[in-house]
mmCIF file as Biopython writes it, N, C-alpha, C and O atoms, coordinates in Angstrom:
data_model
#
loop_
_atom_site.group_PDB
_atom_site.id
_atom_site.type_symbol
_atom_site.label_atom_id
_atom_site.label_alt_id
_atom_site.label_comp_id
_atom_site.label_asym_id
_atom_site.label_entity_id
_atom_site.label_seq_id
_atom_site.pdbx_PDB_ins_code
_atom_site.Cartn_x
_atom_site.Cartn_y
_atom_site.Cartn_z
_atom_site.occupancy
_atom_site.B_iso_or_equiv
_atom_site.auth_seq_id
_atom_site.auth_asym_id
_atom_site.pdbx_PDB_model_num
ATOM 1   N N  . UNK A ? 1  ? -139.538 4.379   -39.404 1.0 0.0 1  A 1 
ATOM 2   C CA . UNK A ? 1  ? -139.122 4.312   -38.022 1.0 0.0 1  A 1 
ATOM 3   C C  . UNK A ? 1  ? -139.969 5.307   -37.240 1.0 0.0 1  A 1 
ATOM 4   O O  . UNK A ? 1  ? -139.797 6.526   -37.217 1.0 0.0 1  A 1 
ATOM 5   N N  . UNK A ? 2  ? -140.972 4.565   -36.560 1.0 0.0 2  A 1 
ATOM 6   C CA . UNK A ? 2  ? -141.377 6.257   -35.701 1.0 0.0 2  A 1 
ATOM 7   C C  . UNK A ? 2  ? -140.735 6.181   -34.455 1.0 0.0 2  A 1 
ATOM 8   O O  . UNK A ? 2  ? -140.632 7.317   -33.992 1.0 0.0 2  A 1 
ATOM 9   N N  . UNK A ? 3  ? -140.149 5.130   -33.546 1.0 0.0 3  A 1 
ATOM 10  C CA . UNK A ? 3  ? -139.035 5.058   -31.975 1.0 0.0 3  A 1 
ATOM 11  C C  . UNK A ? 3  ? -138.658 4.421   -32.137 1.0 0.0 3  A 1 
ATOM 12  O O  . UNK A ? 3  ? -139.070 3.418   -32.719 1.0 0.0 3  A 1 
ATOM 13  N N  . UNK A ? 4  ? -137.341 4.710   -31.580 1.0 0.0 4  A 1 
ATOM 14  C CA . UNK A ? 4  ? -136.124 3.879   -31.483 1.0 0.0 4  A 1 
ATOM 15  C C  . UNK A ? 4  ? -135.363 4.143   -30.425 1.0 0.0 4  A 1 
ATOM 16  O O  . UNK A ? 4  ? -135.027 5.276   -30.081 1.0 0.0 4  A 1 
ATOM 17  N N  . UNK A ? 5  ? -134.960 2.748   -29.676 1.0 0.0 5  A 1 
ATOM 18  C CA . UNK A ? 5  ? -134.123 3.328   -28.424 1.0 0.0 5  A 1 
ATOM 19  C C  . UNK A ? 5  ? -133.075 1.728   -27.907 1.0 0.0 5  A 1 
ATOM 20  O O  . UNK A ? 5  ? -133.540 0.594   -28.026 1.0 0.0 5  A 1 
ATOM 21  N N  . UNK A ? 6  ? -131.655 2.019   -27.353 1.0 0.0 6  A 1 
ATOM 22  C CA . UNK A ? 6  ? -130.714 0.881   -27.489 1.0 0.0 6  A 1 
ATOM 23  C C  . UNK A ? 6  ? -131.556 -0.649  -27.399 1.0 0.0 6  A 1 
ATOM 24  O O  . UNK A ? 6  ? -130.707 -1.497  -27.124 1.0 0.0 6  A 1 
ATOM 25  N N  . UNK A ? 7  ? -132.588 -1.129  -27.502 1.0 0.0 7  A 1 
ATOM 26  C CA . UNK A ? 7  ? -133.275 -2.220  -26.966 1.0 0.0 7  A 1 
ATOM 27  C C  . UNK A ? 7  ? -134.037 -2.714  -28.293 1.0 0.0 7  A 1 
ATOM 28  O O  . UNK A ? 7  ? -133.865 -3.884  -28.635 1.0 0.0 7  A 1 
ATOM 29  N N  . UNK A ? 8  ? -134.932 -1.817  -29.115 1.0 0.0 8  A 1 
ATOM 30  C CA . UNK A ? 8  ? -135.720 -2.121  -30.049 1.0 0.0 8  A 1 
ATOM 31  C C  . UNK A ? 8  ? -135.908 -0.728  -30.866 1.0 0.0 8  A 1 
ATOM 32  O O  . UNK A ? 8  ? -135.340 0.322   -30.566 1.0 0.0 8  A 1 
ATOM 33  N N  . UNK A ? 9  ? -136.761 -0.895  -31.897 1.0 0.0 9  A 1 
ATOM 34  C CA . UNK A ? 9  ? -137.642 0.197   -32.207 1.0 0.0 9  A 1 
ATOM 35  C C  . UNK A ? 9  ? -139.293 -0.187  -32.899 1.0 0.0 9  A 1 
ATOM 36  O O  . UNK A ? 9  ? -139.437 -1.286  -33.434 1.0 0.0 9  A 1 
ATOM 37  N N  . UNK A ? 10 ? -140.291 0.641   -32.845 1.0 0.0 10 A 1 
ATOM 38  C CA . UNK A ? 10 ? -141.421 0.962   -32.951 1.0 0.0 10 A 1 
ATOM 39  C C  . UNK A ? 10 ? -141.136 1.238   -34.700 1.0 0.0 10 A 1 
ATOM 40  O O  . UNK A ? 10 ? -140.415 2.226   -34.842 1.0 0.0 10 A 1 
ATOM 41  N N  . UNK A ? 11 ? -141.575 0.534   -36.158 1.0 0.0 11 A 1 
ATOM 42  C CA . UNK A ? 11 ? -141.653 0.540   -36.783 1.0 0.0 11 A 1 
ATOM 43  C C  . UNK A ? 11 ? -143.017 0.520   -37.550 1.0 0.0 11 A 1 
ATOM 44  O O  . UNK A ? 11 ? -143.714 -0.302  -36.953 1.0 0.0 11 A 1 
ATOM 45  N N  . UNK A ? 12 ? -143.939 1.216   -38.933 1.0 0.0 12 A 1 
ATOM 46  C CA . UNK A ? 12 ? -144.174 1.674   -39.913 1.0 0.0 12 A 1 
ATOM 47  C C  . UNK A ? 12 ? -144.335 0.248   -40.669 1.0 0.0 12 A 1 
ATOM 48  O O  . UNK A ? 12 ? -143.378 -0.485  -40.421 1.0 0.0 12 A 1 
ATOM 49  N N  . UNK A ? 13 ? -145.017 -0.160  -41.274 1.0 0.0 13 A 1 
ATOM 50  C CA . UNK A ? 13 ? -144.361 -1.232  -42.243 1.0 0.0 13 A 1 
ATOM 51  C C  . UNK A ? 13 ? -145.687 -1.282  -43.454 1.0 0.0 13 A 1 
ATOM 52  O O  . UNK A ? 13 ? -146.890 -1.375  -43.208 1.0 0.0 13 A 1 
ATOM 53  N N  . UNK A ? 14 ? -145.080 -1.196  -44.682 1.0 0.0 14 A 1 
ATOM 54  C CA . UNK A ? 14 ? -146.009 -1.471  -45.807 1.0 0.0 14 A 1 
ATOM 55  C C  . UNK A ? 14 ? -146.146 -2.992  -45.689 1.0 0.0 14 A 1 
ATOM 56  O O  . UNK A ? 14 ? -147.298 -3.307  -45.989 1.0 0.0 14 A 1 
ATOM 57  N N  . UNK A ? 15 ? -145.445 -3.978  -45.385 1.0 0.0 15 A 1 
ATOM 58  C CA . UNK A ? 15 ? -145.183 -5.500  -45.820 1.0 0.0 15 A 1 
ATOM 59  C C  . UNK A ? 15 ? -145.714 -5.922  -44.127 1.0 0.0 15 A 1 
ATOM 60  O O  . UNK A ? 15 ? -145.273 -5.254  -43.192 1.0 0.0 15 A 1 
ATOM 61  N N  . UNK A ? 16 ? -146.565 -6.937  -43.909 1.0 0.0 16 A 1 
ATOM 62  C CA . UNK A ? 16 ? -147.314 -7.207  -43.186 1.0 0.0 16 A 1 
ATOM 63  C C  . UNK A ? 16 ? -146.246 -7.801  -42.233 1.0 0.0 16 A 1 
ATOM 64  O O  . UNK A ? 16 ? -145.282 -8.295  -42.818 1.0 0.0 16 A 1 
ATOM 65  N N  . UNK A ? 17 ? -146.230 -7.845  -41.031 1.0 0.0 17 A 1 
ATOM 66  C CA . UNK A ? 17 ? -144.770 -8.265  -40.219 1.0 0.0 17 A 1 
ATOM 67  C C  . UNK A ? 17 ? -145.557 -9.216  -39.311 1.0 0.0 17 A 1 
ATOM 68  O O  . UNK A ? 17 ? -146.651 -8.707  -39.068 1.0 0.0 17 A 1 
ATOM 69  N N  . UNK A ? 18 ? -145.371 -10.699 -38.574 1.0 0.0 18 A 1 
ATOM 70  C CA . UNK A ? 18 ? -145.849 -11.408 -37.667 1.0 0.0 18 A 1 
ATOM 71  C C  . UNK A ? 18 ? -144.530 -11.419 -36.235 1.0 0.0 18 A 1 
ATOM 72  O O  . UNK A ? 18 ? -143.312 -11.466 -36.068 1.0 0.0 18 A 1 
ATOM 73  N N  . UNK A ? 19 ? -145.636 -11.352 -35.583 1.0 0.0 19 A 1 
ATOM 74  C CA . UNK A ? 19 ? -144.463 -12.082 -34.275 1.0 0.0 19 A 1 
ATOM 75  C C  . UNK A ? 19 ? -144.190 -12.774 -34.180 1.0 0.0 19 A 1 
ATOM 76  O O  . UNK A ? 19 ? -144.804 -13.710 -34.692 1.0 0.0 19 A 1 
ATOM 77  N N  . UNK A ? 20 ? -142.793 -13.053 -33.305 1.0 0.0 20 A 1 
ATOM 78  C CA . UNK A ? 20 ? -141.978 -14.030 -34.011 1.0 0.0 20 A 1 
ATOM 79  C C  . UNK A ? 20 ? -140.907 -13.950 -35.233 1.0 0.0 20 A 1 
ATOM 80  O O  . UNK A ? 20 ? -139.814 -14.515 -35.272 1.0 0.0 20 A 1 
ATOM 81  N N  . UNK A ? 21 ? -141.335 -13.330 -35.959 1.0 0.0 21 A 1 
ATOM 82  C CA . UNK A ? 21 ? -140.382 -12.991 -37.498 1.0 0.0 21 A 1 
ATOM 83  C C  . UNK A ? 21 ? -138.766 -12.595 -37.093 1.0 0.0 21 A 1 
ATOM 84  O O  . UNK A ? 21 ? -138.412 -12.120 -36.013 1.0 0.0 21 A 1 
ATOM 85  N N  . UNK A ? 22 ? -138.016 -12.873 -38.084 1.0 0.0 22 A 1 
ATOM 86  C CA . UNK A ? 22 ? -136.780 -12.175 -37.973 1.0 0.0 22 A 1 
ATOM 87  C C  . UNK A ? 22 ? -136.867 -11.116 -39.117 1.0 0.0 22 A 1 
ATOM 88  O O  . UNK A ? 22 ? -137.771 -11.225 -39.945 1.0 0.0 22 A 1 
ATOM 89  N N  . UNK A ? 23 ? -135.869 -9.988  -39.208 1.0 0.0 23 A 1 
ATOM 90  C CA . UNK A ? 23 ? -135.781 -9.390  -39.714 1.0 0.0 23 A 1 
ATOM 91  C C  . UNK A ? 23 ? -135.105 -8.484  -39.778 1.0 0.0 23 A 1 
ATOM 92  O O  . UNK A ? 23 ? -135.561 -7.656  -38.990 1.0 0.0 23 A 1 
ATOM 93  N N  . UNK A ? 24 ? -133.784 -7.901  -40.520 1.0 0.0 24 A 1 
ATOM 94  C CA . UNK A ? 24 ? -132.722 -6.475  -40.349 1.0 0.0 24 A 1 
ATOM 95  C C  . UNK A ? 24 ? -133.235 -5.607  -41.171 1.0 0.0 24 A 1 
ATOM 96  O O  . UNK A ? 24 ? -133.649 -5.629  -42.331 1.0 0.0 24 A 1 
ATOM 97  N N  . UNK A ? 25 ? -133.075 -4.478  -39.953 1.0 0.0 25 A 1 
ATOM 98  C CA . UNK A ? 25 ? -132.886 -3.274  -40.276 1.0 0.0 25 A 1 
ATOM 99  C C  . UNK A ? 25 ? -132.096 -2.503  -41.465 1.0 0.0 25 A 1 
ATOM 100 O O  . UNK A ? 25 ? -131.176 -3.223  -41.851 1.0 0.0 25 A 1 
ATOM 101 N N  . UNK A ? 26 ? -132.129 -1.819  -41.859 1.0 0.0 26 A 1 
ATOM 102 C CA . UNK A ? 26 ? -130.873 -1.289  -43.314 1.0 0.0 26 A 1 
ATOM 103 C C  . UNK A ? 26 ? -131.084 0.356   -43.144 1.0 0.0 26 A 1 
ATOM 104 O O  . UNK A ? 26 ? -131.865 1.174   -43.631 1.0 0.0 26 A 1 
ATOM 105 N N  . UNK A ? 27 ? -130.036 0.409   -42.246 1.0 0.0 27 A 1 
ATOM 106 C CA . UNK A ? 27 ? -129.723 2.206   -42.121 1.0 0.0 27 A 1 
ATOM 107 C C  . UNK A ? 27 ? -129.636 2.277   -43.613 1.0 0.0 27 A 1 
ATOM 108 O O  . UNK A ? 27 ? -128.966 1.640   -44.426 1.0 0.0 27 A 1 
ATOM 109 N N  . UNK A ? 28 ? -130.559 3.293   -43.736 1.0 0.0 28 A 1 
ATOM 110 C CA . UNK A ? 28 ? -130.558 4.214   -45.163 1.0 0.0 28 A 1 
ATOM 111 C C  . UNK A ? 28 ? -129.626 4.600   -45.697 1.0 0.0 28 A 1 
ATOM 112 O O  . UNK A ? 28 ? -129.420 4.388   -46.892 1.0 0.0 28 A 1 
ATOM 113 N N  . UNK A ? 29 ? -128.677 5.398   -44.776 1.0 0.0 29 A 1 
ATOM 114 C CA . UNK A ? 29 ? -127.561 5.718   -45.740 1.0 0.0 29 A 1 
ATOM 115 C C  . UNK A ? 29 ? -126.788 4.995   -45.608 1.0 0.0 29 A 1 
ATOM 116 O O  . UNK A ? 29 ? -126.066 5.118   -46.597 1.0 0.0 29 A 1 
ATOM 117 N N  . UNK A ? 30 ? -126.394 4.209   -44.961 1.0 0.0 30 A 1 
ATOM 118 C CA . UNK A ? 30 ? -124.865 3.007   -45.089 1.0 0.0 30 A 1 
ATOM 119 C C  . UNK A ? 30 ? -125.813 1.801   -45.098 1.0 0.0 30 A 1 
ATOM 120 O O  . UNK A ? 30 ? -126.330 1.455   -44.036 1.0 0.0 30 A 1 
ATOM 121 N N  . UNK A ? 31 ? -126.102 1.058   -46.377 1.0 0.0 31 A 1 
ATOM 122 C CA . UNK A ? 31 ? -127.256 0.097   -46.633 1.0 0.0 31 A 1 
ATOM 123 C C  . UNK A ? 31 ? -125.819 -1.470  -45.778 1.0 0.0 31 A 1 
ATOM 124 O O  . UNK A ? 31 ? -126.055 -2.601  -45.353 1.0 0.0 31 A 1 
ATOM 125 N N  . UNK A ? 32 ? -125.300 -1.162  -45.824 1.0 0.0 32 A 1 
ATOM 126 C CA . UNK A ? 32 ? -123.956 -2.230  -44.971 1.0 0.0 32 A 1 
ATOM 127 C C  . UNK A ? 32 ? -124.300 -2.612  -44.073 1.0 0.0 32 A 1 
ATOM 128 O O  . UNK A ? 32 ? -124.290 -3.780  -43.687 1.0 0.0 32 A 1 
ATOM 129 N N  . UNK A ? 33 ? -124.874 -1.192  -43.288 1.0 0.0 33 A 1 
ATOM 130 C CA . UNK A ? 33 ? -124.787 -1.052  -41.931 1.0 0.0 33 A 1 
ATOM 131 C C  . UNK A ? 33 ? -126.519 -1.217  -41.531 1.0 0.0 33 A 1 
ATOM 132 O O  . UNK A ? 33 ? -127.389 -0.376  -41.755 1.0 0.0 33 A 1 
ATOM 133 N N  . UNK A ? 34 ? -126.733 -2.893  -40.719 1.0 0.0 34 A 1 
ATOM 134 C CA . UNK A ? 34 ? -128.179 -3.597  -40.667 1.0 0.0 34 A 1 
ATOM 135 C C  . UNK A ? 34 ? -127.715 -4.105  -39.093 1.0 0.0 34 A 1 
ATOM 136 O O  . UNK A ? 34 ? -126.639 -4.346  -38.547 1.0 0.0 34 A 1 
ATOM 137 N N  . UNK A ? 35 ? -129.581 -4.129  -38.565 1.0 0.0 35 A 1 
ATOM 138 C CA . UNK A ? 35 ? -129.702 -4.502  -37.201 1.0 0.0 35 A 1 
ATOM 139 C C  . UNK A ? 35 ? -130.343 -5.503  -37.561 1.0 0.0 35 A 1 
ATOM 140 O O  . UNK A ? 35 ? -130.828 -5.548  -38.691 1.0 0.0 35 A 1 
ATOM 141 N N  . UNK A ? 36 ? -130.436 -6.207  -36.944 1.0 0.0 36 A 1 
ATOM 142 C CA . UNK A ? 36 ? -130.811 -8.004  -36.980 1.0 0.0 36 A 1 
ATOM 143 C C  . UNK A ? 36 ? -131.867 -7.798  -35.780 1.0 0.0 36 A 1 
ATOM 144 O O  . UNK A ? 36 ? -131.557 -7.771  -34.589 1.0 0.0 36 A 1 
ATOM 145 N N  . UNK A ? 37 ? -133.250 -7.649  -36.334 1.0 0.0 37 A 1 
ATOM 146 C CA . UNK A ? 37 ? -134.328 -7.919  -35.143 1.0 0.0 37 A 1 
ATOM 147 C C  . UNK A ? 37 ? -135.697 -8.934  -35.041 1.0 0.0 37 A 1 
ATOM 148 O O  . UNK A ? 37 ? -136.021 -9.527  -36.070 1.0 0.0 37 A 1 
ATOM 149 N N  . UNK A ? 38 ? -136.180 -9.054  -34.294 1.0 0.0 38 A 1 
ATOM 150 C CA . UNK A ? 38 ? -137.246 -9.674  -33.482 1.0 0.0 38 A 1 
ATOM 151 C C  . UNK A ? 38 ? -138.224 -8.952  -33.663 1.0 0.0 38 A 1 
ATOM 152 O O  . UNK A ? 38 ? -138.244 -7.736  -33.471 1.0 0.0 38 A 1 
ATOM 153 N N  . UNK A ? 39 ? -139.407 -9.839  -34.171 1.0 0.0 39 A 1 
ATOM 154 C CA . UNK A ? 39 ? -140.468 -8.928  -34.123 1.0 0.0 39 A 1 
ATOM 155 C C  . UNK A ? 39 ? -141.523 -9.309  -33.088 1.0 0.0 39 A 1 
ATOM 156 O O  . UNK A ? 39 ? -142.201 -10.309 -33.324 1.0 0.0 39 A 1 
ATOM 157 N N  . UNK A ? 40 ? -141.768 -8.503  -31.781 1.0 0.0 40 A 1 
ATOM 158 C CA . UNK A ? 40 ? -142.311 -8.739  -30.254 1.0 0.0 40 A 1 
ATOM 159 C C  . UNK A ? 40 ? -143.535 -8.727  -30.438 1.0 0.0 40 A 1 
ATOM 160 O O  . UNK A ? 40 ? -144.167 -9.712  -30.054 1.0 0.0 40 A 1 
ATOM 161 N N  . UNK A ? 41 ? -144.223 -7.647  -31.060 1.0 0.0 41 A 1 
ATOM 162 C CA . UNK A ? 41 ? -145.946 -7.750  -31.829 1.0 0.0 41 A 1 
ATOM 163 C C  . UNK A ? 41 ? -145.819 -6.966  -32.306 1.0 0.0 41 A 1 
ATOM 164 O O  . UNK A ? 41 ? -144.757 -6.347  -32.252 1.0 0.0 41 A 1 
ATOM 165 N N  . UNK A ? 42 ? -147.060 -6.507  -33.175 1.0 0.0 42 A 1 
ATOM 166 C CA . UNK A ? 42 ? -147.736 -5.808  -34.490 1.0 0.0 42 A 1 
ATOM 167 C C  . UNK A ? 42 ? -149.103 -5.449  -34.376 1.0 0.0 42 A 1 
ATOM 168 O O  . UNK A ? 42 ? -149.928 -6.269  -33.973 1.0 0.0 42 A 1 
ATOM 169 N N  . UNK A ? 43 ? -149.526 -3.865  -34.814 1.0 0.0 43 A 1 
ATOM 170 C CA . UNK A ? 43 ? -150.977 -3.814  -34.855 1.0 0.0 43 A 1 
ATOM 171 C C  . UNK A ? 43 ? -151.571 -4.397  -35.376 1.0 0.0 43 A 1 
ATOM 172 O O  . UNK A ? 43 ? -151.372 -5.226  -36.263 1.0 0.0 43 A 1 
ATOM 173 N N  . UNK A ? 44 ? -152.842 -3.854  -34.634 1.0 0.0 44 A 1 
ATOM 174 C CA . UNK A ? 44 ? -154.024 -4.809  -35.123 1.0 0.0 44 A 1 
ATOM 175 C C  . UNK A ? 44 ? -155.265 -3.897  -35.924 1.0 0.0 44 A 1 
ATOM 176 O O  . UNK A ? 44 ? -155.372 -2.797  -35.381 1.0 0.0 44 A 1 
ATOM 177 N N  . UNK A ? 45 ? -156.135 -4.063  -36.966 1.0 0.0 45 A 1 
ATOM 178 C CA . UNK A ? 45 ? -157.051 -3.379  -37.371 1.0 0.0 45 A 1 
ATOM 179 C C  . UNK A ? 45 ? -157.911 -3.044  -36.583 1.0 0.0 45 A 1 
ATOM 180 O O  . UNK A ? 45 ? -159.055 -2.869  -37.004 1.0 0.0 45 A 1 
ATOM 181 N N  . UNK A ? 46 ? -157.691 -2.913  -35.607 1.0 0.0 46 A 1 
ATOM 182 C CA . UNK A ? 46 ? -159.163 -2.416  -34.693 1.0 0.0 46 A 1 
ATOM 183 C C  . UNK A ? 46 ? -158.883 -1.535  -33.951 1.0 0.0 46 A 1 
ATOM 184 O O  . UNK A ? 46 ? -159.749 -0.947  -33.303 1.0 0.0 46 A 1 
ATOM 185 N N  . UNK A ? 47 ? -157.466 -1.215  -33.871 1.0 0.0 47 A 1 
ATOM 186 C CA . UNK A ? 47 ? -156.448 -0.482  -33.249 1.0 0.0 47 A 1 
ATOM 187 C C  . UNK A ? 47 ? -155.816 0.758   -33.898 1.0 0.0 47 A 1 
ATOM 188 O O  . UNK A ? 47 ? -155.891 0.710   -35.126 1.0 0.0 47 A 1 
ATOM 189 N N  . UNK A ? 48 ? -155.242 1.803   -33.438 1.0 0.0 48 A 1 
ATOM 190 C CA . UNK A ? 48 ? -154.535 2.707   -34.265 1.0 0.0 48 A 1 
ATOM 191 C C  . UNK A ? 48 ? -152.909 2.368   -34.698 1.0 0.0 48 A 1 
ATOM 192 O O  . UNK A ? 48 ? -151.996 2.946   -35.288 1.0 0.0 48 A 1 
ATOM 193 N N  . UNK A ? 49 ? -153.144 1.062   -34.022 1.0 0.0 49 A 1 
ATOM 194 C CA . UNK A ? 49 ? -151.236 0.643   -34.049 1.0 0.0 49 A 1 
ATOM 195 C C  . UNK A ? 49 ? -151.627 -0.043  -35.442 1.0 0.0 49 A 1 
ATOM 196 O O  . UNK A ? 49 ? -150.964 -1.080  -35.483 1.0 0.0 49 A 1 
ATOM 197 N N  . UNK A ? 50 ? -152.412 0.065   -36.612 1.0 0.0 50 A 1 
ATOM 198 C CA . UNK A ? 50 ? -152.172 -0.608  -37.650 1.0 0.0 50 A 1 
ATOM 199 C C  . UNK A ? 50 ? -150.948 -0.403  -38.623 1.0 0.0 50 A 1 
ATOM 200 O O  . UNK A ? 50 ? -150.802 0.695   -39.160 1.0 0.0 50 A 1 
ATOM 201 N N  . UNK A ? 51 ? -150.187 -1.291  -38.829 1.0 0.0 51 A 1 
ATOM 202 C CA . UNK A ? 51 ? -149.366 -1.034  -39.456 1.0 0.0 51 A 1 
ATOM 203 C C  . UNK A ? 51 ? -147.973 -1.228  -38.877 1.0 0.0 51 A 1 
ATOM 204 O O  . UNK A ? 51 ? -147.052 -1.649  -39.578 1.0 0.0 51 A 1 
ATOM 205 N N  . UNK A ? 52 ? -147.772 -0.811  -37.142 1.0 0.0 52 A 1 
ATOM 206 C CA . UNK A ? 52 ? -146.917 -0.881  -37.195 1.0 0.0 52 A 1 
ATOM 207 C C  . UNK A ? 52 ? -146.485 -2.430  -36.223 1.0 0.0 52 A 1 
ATOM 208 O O  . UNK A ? 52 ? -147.030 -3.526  -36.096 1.0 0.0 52 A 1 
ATOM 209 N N  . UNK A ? 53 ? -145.333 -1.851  -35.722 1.0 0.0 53 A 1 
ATOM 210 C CA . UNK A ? 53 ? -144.591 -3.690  -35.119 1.0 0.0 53 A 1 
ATOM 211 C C  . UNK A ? 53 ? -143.978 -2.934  -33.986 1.0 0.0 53 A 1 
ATOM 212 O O  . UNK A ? 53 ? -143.622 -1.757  -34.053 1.0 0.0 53 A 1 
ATOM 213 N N  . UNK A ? 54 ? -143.899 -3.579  -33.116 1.0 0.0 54 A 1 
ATOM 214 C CA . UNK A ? 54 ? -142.673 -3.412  -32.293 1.0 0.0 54 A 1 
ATOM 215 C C  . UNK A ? 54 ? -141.349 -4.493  -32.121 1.0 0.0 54 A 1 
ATOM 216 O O  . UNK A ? 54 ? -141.670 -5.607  -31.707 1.0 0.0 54 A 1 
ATOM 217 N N  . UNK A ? 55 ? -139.989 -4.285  -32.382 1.0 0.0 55 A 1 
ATOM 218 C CA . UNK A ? 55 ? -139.047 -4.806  -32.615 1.0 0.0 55 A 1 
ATOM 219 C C  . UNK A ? 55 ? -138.174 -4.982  -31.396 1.0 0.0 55 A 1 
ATOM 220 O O  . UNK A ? 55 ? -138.422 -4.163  -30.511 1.0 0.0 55 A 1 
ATOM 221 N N  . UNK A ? 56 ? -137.143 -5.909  -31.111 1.0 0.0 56 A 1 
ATOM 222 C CA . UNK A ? 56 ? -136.095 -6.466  -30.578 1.0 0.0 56 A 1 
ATOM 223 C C  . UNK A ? 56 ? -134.744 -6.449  -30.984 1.0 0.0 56 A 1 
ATOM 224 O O  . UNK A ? 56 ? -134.591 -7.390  -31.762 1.0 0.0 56 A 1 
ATOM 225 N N  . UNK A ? 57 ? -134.122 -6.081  -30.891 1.0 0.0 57 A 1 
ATOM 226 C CA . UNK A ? 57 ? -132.767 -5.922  -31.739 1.0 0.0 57 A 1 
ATOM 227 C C  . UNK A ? 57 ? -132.123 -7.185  -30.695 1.0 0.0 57 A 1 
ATOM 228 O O  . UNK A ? 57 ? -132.112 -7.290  -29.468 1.0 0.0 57 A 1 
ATOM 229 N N  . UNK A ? 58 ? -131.561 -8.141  -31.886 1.0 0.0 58 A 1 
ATOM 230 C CA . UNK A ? 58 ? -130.770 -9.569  -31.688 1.0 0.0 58 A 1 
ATOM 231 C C  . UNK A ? 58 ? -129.354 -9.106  -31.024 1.0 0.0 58 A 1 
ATOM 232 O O  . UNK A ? 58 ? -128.841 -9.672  -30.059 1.0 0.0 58 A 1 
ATOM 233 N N  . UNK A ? 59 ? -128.819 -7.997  -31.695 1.0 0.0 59 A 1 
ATOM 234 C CA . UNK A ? 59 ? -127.270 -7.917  -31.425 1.0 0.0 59 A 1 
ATOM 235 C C  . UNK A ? 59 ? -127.742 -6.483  -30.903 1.0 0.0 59 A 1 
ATOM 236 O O  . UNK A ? 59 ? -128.065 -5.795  -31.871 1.0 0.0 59 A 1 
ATOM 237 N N  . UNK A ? 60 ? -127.867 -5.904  -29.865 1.0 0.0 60 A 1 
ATOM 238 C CA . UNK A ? 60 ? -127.906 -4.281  -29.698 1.0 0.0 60 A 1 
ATOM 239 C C  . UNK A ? 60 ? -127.076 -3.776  -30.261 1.0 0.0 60 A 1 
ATOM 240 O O  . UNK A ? 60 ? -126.047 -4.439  -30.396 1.0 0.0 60 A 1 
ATOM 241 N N  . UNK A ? 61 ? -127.110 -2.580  -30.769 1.0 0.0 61 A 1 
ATOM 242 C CA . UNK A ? 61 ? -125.458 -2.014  -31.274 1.0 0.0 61 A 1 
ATOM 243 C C  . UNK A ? 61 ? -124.945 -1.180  -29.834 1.0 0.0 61 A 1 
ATOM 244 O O  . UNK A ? 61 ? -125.474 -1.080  -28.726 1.0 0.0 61 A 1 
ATOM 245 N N  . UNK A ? 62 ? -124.101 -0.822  -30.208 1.0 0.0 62 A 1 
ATOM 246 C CA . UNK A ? 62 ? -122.603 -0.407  -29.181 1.0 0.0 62 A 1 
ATOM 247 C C  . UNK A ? 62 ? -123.315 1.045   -28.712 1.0 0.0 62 A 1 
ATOM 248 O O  . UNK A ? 62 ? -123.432 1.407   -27.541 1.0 0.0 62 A 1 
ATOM 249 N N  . UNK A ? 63 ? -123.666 1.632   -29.642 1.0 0.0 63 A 1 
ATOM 250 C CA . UNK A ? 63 ? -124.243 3.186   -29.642 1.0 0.0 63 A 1 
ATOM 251 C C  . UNK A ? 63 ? -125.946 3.480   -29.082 1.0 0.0 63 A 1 
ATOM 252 O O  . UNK A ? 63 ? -126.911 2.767   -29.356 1.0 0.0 63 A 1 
ATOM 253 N N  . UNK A ? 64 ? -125.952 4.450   -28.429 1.0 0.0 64 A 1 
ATOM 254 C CA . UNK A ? 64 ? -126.599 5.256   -27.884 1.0 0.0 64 A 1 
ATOM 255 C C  . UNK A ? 64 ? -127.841 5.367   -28.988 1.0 0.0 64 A 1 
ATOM 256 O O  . UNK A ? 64 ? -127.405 5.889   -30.014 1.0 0.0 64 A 1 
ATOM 257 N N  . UNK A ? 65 ? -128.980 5.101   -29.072 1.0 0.0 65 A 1 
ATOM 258 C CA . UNK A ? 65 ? -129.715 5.479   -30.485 1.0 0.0 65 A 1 
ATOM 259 C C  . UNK A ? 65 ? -130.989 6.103   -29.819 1.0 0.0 65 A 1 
ATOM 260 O O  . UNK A ? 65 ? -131.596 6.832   -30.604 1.0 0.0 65 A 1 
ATOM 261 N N  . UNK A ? 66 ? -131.477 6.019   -28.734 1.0 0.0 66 A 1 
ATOM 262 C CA . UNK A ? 66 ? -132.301 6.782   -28.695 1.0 0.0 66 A 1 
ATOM 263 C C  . UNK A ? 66 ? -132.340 8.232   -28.576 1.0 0.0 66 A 1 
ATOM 264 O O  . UNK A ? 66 ? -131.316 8.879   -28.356 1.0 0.0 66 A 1 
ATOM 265 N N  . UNK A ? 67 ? -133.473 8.757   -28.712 1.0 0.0 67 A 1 
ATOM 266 C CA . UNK A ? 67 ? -134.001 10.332  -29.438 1.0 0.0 67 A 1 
ATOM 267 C C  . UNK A ? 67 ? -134.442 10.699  -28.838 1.0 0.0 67 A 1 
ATOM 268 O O  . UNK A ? 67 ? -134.944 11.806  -29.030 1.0 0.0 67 A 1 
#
């Protein structure tokens, strides 16, 4: 996770992510407790954003999450 805020977050990813994709989240410590997101775009190799994605959260949660 490098940002996160009630709307989406800015994700890291070893596993190659496309836009378009679905995909939940899995809070680390309560593996229960998953966000259901959208993936809006993803770096590109020519770019320093390699690697990561930027996300959509399907259901926002209730709580305040940004940092």
């Amino acid at each position: 996770m490098v940002d996160i805020s009630s709307d989406g977050a800015k994700v890291e990813a070893r596993t190659p992510l496309k836009p378009g994709q679905t995909l939940n989240l899995v809070h680390p410590e309560d593996p229960s407790s998953t966000l259901r997101c959208f993936v809006v775009w993803t770096g590109d190799v020519a770019t320093d954003g390699d690697g990561r994605a930027g996300l959509e959260f399907l259901d926002p949660p209730d709580c305040n999450l940004e940092n």
